[in-house]
N, C-alpha and C positions, 0 to 999 in steps of 0.2 A: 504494500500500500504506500502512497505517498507520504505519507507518515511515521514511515518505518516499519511497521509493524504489519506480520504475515498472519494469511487469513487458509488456513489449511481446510476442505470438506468438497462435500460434492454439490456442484452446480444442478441443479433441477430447471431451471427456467432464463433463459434471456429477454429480456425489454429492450428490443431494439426500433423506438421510433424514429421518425423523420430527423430528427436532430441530435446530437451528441450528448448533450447535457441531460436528456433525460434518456439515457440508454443506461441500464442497469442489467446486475445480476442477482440473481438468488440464489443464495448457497445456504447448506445446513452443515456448520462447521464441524469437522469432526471431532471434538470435544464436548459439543454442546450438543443440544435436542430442539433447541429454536431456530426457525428460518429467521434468515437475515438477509435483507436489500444491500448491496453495494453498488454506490455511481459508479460507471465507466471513469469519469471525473476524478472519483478519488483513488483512482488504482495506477500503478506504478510499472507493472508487467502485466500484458493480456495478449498472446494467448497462457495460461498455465502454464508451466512447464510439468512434463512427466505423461505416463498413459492416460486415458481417458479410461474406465471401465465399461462404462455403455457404449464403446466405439463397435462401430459393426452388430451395435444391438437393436436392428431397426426390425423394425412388424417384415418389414421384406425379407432380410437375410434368414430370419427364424423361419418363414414357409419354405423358404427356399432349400433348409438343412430337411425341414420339416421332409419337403416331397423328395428329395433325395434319400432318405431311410426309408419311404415308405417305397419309393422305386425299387428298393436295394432287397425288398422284403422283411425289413426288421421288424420284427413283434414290440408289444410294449410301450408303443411309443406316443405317447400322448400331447397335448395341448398347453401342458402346462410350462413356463418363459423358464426358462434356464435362470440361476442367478447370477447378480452384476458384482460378481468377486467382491 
């Protein structure tokens, strides 16, 4: 952050309007259990650095693994979302 001071957890939503100043994110830090709003504004580094966990974890890619087992013949295999490490 602009301020010095690092904001560690996982992003769930961006606010990217027409203009800078109110383009935010919302993150639930990983120490804590409340969502919190960050301005674009007051951040120092963007993008993250490090992996993303839900990268590659779109509704597409999961049908797509989805009808590839079930091509392949695998039994078992159900509906329910893999988890985001």
């Amino acid at each position: 952050m602009k301020d010095g001071s690092i904001v560690e957890g996982y992003v769930f939503d961006r606010r990217l309007p027409a203009t800078l100043a109110g383009s935010a994110v919302r993150v639930i830090p990983a120490k804590e259990r409340s969502k919190r709003t960050i301005s674009y504004a007051d951040m120092r580094l963007w993008p993250l650095p490090g992996a993303i966990p839900a990268a590659g974890k779109s509704f597409e890619a999961w049908m797509k693994k989805y009808r590839e087992k079930k091509a392949a013949g695998e039994k078992g295999i159900g509906i329910e979302a893999e988890k985001l490490d």
